[in-house]
Phi, psi and omega in degrees: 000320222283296186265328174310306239260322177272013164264318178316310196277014158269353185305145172320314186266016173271300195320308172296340170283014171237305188289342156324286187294332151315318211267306179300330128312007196024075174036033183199156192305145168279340165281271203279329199107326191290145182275004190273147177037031174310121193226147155273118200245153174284122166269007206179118183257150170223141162273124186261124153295338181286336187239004183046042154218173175289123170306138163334145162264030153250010170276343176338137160282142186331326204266010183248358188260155151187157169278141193209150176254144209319313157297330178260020147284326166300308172291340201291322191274355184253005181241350170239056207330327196218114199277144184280146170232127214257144187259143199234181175309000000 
């Protein structure tokens, strides 16, 4: 999943579908506040069983996205190992 997933998040539509969720979040973490080195994160991978791949990560719905900035996305991963991933239709 891993180089499939970082080739998606070079796509148009990740990007634009990232500045969403920066702008909705108002460009800054949702945990600490910081405006530095800001990423968006997945709470969640969904797997489509009907197509065998991962949904895209700009199809994601709002509540699955947030904004985080690179240390507490790196602690987040480092208190959770493993991000869950739900097999969906």
């Amino acid at each position: 999943m891993k180089n499939n997933y970082q080739t998606l998040l070079k796509h148009p539509k990740w990007f634009v579908r990232r500045k969403e969720i920066l702008n909705r979040d108002k460009e800054q973490c949702v945990i600490c506040s910081s405006s530095i080195k800001l990423e968006v994160h997945h709470r969640q991978y969904h797997f489509s069983k009907s197509k065998n791949t991962f949904v895209p990560p700009w199809q994601y719905d709002d509540k699955y996205l947030i904004t985080i900035c690179n240390h507490c996305h790196n602690m987040g991963h480092d208190q959770i190992k493993k991000i869950p991933i739900f097999k969906i239709r």
